[in-house]
mmCIF file of the N, C-alpha and C atoms, coordinates in Angstrom:
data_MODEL
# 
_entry.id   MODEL 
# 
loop_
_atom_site.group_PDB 
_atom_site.id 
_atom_site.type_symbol 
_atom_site.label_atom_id 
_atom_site.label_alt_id 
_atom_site.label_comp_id 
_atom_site.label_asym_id 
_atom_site.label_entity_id 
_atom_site.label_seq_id 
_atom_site.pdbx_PDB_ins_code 
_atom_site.Cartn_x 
_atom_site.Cartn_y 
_atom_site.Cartn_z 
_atom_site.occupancy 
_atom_site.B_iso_or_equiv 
_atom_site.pdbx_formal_charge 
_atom_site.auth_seq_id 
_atom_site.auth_comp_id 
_atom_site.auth_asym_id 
_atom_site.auth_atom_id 
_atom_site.pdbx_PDB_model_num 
ATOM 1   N N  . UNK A 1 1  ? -35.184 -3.737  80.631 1.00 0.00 ? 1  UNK A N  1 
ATOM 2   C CA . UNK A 1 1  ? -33.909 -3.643  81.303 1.00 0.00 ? 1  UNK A CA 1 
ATOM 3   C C  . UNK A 1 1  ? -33.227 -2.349  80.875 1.00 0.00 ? 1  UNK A C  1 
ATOM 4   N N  . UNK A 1 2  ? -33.400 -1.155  81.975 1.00 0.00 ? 2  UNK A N  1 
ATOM 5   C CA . UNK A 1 2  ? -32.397 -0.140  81.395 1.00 0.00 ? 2  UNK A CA 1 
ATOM 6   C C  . UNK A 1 2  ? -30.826 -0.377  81.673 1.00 0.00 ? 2  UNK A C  1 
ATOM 7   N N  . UNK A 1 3  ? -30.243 0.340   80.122 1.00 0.00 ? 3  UNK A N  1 
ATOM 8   C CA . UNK A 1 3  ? -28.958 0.254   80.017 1.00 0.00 ? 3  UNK A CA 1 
ATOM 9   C C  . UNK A 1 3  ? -28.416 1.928   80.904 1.00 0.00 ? 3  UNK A C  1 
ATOM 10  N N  . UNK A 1 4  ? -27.326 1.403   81.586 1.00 0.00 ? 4  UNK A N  1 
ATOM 11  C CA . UNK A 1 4  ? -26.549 2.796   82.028 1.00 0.00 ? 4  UNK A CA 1 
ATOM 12  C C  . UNK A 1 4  ? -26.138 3.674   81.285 1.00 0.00 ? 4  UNK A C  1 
ATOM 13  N N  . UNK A 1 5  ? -25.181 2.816   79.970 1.00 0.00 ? 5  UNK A N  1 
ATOM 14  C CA . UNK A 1 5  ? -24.300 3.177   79.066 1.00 0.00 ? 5  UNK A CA 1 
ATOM 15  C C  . UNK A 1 5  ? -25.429 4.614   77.989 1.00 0.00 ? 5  UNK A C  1 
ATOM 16  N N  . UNK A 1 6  ? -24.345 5.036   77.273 1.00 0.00 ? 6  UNK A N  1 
ATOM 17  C CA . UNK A 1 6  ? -25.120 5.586   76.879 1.00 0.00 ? 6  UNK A CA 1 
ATOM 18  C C  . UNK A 1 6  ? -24.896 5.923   75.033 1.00 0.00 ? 6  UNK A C  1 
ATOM 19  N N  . UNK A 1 7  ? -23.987 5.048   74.837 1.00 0.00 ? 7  UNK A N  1 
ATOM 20  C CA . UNK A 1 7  ? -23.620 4.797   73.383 1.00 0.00 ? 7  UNK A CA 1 
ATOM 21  C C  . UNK A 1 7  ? -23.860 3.758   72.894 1.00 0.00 ? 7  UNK A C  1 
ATOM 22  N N  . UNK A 1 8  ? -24.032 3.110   72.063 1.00 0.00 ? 8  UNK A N  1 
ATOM 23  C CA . UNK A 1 8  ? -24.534 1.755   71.218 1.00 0.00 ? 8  UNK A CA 1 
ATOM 24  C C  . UNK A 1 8  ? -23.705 1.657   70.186 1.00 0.00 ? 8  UNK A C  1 
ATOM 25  N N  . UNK A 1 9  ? -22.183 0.413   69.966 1.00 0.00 ? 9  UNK A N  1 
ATOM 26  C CA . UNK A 1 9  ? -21.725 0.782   68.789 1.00 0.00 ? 9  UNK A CA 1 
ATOM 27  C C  . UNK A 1 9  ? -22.154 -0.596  68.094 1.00 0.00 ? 9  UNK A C  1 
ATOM 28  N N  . UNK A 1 10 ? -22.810 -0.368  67.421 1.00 0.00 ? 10 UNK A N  1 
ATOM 29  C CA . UNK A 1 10 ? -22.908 -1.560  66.046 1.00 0.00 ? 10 UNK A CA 1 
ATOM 30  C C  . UNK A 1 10 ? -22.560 -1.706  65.252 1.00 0.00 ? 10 UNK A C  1 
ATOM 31  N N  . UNK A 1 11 ? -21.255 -3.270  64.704 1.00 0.00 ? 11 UNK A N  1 
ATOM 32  C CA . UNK A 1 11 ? -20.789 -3.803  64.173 1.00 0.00 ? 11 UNK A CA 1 
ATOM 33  C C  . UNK A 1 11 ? -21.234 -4.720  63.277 1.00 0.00 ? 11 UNK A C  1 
ATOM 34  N N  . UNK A 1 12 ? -21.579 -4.438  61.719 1.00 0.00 ? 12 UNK A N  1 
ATOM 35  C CA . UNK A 1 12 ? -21.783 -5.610  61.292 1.00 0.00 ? 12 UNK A CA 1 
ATOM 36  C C  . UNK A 1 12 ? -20.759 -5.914  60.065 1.00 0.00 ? 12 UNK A C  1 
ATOM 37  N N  . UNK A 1 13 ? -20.971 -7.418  59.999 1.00 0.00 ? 13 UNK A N  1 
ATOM 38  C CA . UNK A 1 13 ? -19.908 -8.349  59.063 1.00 0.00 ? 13 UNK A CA 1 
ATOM 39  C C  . UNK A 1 13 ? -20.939 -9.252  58.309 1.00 0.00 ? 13 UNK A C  1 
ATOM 40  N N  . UNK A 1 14 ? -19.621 -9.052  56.946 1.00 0.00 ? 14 UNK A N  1 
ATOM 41  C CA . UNK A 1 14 ? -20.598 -10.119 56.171 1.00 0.00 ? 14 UNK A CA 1 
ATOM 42  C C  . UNK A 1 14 ? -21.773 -8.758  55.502 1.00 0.00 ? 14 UNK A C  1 
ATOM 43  N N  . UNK A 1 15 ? -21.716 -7.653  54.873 1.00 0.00 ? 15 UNK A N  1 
ATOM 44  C CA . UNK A 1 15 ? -22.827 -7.020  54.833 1.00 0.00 ? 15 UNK A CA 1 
ATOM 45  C C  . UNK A 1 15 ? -23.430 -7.491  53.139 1.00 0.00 ? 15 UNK A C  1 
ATOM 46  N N  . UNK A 1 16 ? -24.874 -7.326  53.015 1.00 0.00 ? 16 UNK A N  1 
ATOM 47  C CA . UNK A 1 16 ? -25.603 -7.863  52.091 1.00 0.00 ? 16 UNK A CA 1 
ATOM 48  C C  . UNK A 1 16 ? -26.135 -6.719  51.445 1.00 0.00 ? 16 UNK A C  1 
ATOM 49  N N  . UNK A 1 17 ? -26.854 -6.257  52.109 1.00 0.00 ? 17 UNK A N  1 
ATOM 50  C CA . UNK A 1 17 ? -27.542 -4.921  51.623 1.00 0.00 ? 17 UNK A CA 1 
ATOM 51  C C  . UNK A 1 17 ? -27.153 -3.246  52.871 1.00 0.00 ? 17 UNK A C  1 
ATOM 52  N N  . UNK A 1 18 ? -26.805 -2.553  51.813 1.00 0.00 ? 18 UNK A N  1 
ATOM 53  C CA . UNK A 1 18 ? -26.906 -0.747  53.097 1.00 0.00 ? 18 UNK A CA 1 
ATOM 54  C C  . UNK A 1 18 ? -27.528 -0.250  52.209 1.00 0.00 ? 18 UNK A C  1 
ATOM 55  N N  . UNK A 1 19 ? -28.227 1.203   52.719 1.00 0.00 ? 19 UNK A N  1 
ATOM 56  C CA . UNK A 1 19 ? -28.542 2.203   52.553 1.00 0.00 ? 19 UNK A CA 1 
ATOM 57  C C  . UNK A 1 19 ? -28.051 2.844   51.696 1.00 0.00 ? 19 UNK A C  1 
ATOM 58  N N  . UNK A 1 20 ? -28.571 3.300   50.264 1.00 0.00 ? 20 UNK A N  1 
ATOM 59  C CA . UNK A 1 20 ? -27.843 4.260   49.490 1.00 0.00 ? 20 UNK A CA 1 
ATOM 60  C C  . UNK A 1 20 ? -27.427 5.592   49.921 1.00 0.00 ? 20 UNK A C  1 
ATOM 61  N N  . UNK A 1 21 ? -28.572 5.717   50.801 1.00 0.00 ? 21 UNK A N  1 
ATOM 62  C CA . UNK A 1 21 ? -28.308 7.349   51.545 1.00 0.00 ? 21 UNK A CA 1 
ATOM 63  C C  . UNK A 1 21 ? -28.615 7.282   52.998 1.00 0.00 ? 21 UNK A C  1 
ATOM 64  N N  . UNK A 1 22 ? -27.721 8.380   54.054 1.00 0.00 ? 22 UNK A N  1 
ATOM 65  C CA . UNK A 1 22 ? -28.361 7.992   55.373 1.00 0.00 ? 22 UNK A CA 1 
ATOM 66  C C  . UNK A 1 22 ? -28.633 9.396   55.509 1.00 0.00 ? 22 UNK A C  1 
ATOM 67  N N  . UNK A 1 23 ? -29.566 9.012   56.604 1.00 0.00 ? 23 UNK A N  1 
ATOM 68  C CA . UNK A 1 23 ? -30.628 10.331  57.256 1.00 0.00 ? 23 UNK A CA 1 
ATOM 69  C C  . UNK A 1 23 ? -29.299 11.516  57.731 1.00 0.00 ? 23 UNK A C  1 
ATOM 70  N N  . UNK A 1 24 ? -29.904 12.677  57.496 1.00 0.00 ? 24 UNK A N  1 
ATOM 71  C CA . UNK A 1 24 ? -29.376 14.011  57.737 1.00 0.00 ? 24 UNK A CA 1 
ATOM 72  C C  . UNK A 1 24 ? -28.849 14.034  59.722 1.00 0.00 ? 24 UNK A C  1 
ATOM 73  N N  . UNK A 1 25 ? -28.059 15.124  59.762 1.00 0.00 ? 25 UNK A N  1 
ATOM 74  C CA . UNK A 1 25 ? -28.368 15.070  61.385 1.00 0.00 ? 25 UNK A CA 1 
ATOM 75  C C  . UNK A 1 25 ? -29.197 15.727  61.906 1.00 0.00 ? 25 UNK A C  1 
ATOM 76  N N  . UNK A 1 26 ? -30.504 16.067  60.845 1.00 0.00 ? 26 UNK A N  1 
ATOM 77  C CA . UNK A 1 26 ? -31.434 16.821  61.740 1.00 0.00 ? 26 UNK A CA 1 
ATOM 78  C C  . UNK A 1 26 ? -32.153 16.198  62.193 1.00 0.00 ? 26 UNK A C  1 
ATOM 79  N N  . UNK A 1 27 ? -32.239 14.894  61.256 1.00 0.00 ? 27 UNK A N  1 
ATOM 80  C CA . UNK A 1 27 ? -33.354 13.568  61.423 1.00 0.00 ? 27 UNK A CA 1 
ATOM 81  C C  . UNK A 1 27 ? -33.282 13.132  62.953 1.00 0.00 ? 27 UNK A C  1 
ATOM 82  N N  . UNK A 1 28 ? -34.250 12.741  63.446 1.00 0.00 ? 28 UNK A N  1 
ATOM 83  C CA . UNK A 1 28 ? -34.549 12.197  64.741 1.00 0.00 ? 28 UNK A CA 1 
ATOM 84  C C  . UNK A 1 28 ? -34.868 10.544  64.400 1.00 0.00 ? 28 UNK A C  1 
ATOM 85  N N  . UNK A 1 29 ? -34.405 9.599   65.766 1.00 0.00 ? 29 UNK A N  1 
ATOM 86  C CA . UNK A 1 29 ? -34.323 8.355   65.236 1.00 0.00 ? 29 UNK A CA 1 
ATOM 87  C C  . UNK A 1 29 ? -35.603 8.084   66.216 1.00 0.00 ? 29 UNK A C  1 
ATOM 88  N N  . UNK A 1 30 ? -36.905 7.254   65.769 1.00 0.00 ? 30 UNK A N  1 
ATOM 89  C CA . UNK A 1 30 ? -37.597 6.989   65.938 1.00 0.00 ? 30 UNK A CA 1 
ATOM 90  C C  . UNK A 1 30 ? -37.940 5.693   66.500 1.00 0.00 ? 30 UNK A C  1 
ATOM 91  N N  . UNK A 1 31 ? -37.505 4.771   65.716 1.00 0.00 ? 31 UNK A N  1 
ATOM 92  C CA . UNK A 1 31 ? -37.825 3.611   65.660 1.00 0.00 ? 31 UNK A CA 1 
ATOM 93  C C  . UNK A 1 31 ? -36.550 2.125   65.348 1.00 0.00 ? 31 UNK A C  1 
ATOM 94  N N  . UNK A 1 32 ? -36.295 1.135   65.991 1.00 0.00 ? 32 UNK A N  1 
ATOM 95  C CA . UNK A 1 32 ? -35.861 0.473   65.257 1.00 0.00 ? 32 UNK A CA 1 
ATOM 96  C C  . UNK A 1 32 ? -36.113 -1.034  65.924 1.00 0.00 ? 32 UNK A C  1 
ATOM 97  N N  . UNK A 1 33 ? -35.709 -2.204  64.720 1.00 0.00 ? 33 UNK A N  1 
ATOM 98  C CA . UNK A 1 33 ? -35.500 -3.352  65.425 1.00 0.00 ? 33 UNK A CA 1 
ATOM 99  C C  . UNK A 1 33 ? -35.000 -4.558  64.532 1.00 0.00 ? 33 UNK A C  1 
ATOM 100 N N  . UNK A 1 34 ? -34.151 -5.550  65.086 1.00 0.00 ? 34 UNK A N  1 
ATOM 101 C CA . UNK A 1 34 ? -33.653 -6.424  63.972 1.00 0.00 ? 34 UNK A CA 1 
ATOM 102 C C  . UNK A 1 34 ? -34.760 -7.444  63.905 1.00 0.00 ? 34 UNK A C  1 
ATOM 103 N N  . UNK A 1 35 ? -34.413 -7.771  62.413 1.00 0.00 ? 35 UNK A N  1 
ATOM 104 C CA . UNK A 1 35 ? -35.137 -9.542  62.162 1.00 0.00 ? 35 UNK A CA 1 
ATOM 105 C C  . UNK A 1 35 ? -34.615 -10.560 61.889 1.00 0.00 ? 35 UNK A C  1 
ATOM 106 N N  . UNK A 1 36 ? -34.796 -11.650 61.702 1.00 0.00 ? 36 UNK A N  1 
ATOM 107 C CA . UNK A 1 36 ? -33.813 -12.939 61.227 1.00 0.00 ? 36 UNK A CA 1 
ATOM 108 C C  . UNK A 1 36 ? -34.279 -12.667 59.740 1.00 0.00 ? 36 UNK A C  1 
ATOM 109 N N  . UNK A 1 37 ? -32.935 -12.969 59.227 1.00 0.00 ? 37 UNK A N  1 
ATOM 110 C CA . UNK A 1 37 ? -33.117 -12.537 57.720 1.00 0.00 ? 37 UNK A CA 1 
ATOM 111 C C  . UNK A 1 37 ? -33.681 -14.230 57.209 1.00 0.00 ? 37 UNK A C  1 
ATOM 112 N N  . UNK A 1 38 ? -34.227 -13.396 55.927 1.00 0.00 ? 38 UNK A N  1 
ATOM 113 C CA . UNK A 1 38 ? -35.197 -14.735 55.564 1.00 0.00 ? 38 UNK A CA 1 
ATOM 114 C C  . UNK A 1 38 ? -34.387 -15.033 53.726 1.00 0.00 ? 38 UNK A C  1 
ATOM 115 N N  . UNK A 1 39 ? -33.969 -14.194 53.033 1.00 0.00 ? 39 UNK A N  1 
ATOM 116 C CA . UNK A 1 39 ? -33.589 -14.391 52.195 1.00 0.00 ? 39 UNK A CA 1 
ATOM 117 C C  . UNK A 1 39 ? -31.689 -14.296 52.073 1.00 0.00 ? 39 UNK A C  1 
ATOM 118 N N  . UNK A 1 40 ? -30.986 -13.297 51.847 1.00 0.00 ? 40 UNK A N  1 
ATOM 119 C CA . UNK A 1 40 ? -29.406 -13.765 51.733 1.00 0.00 ? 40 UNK A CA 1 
ATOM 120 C C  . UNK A 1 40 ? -28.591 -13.205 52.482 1.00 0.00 ? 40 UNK A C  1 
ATOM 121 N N  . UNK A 1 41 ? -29.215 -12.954 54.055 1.00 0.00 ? 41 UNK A N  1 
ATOM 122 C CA . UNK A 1 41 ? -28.304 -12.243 54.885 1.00 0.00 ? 41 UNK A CA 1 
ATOM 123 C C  . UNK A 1 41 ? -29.451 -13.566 55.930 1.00 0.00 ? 41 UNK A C  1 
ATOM 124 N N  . UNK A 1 42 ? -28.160 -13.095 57.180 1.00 0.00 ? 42 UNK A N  1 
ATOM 125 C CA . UNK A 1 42 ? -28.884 -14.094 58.413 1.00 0.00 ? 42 UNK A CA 1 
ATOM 126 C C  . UNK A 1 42 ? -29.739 -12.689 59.379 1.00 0.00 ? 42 UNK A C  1 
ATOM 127 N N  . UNK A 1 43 ? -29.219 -11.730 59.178 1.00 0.00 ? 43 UNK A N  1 
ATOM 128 C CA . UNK A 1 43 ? -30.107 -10.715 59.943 1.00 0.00 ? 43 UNK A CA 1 
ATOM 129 C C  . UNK A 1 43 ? -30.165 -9.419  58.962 1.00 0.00 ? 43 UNK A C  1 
ATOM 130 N N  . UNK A 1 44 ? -31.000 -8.655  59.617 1.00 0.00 ? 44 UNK A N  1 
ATOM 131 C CA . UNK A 1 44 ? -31.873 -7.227  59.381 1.00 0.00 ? 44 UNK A CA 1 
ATOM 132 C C  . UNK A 1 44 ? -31.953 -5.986  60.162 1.00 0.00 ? 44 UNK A C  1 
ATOM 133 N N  . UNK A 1 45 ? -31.477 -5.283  59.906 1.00 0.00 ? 45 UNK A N  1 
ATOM 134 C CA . UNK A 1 45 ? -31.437 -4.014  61.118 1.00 0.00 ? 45 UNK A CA 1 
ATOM 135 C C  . UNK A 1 45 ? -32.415 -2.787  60.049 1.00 0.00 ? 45 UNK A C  1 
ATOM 136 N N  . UNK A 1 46 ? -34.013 -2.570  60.714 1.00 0.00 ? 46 UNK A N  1 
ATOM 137 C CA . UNK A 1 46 ? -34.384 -1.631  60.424 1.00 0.00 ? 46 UNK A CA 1 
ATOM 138 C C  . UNK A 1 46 ? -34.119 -0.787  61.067 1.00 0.00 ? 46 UNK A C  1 
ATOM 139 N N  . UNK A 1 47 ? -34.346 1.063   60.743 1.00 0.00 ? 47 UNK A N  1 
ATOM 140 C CA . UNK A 1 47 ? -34.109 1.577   61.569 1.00 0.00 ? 47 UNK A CA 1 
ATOM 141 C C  . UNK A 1 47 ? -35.234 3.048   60.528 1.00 0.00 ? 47 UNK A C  1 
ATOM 142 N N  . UNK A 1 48 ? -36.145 3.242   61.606 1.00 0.00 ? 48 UNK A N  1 
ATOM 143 C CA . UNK A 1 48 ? -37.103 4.510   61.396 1.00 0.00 ? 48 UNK A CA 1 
ATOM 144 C C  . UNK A 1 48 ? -36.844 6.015   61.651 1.00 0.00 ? 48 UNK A C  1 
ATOM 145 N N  . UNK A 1 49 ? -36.295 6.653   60.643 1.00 0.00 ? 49 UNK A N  1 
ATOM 146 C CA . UNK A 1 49 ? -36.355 8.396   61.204 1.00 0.00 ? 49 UNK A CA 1 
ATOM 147 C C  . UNK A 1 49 ? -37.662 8.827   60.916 1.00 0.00 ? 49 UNK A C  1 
ATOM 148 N N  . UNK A 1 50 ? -36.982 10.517  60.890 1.00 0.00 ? 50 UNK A N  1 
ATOM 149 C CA . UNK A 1 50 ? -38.312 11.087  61.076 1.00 0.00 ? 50 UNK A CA 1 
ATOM 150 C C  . UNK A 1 50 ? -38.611 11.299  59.360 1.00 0.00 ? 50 UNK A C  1 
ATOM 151 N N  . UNK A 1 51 ? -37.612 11.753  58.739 1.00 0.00 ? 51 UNK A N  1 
ATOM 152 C CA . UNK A 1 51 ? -37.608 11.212  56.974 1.00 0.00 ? 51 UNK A CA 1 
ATOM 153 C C  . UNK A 1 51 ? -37.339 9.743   56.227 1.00 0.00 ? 51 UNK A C  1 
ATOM 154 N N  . UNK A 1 52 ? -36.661 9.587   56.911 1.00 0.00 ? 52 UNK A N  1 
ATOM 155 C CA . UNK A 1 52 ? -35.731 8.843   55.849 1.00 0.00 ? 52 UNK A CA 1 
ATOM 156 C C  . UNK A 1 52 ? -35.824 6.841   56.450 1.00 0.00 ? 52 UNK A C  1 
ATOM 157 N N  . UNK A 1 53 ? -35.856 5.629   56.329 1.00 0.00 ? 53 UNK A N  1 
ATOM 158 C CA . UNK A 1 53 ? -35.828 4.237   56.567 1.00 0.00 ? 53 UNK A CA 1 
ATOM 159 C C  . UNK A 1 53 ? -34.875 4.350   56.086 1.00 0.00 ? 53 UNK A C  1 
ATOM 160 N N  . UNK A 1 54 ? -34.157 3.195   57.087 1.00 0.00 ? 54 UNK A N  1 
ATOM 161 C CA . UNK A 1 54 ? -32.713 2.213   56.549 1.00 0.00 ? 54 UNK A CA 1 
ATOM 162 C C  . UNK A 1 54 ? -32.823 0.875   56.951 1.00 0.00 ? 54 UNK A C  1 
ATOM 163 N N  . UNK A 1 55 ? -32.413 0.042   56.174 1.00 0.00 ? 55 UNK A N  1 
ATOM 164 C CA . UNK A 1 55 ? -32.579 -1.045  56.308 1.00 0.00 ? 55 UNK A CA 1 
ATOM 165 C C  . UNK A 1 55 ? -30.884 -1.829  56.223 1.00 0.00 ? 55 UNK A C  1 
ATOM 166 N N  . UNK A 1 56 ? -30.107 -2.496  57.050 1.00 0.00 ? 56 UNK A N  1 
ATOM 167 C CA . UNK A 1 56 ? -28.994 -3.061  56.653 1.00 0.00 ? 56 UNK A CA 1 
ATOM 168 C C  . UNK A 1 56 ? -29.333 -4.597  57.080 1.00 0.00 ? 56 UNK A C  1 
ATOM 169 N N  . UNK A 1 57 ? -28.725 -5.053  56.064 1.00 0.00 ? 57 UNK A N  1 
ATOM 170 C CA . UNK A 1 57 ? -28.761 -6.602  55.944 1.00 0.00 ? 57 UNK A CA 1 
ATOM 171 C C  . UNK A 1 57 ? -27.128 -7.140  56.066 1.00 0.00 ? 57 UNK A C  1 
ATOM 172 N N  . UNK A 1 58 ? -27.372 -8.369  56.987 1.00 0.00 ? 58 UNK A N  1 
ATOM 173 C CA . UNK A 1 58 ? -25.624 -8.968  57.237 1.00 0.00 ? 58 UNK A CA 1 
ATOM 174 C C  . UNK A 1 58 ? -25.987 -10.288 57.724 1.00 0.00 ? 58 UNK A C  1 
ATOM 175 N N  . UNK A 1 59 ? -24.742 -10.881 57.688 1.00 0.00 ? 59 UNK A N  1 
ATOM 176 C CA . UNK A 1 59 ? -24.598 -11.857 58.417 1.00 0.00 ? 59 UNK A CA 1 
ATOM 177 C C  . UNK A 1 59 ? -24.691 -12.293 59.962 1.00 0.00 ? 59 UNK A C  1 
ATOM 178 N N  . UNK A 1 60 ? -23.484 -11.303 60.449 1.00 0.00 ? 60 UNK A N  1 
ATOM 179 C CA . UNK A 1 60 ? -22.980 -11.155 61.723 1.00 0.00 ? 60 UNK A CA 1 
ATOM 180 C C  . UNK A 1 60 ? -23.245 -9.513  62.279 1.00 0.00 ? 60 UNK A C  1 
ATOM 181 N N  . UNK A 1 61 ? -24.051 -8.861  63.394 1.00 0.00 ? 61 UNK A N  1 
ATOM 182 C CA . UNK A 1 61 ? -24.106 -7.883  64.193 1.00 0.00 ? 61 UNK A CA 1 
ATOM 183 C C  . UNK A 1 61 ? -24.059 -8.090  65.602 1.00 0.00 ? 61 UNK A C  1 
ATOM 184 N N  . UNK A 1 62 ? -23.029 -7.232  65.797 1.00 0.00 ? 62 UNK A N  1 
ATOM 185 C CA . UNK A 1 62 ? -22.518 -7.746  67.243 1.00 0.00 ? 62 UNK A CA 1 
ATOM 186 C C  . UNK A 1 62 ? -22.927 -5.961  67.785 1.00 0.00 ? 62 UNK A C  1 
ATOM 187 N N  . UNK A 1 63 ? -22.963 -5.453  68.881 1.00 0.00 ? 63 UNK A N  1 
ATOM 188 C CA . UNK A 1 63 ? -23.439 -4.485  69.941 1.00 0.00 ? 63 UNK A CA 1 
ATOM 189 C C  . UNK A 1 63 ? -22.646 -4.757  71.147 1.00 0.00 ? 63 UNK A C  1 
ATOM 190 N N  . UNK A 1 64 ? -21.936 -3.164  71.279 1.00 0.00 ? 64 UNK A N  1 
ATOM 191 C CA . UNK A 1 64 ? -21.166 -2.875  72.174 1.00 0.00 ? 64 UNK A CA 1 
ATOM 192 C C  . UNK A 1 64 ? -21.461 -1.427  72.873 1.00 0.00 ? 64 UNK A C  1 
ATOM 193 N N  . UNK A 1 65 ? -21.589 -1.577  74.187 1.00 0.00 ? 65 UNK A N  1 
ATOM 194 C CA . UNK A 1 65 ? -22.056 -0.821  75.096 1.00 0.00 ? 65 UNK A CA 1 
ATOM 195 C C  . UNK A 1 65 ? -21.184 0.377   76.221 1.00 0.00 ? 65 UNK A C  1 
ATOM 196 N N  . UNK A 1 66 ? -21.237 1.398   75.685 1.00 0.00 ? 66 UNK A N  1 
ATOM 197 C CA . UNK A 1 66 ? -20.045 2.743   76.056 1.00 0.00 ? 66 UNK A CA 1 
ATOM 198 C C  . UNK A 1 66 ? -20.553 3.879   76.581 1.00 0.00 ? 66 UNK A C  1 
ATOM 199 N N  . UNK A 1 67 ? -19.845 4.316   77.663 1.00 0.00 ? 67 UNK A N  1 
ATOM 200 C CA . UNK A 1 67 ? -20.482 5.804   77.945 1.00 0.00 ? 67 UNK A CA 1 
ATOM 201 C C  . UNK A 1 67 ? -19.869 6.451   77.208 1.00 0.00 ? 67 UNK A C  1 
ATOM 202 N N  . UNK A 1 68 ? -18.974 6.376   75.823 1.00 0.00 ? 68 UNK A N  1 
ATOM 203 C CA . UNK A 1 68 ? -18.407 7.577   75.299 1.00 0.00 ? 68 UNK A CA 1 
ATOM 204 C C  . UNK A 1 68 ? -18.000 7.028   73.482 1.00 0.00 ? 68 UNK A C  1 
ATOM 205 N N  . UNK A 1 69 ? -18.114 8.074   73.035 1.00 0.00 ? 69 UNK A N  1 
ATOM 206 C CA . UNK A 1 69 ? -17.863 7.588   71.545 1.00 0.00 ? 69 UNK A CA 1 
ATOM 207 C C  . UNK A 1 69 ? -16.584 6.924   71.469 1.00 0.00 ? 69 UNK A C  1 
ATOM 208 N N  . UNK A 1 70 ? -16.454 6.220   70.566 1.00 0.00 ? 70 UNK A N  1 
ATOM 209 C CA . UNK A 1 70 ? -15.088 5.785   70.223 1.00 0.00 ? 70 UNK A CA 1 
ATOM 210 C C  . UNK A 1 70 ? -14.963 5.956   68.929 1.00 0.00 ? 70 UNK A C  1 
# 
């Protein structure tokens, strides 16, 4: 299903685990996808650059759909 929009803002609550460091802006984003968390968060947001993995762990992630930054 393509989306029109062309921004993705993701909200999460409840956070368990972030990233000590995030990717540069040279980094290109590759890859990503959530999981049902299995140990002390209810979900998982990986996310693959071209250096650097992030992984955030939460409770609650909600996704909101924009043609423009906010």
């Amino acid at each position: 299903m393509p989306f029109s929009e062309r921004y993705v803002h993701i909200t999460f609550t409840a956070v368990r685990k972030r990233p000590l460091h995030l990717p540069s802006k040279k980094e290109w984003w590759n890859w990503e996808e959530f999981h049902l968390g299995g140990g002390r968060s209810k979900f998982c947001l990986h996310v693959l650059f071209t250096d650097t993995t992030v992984e955030i762990s939460a409770d609650e992630i909600s996704l909101r759909f924009s043609n423009q930054i906010s």
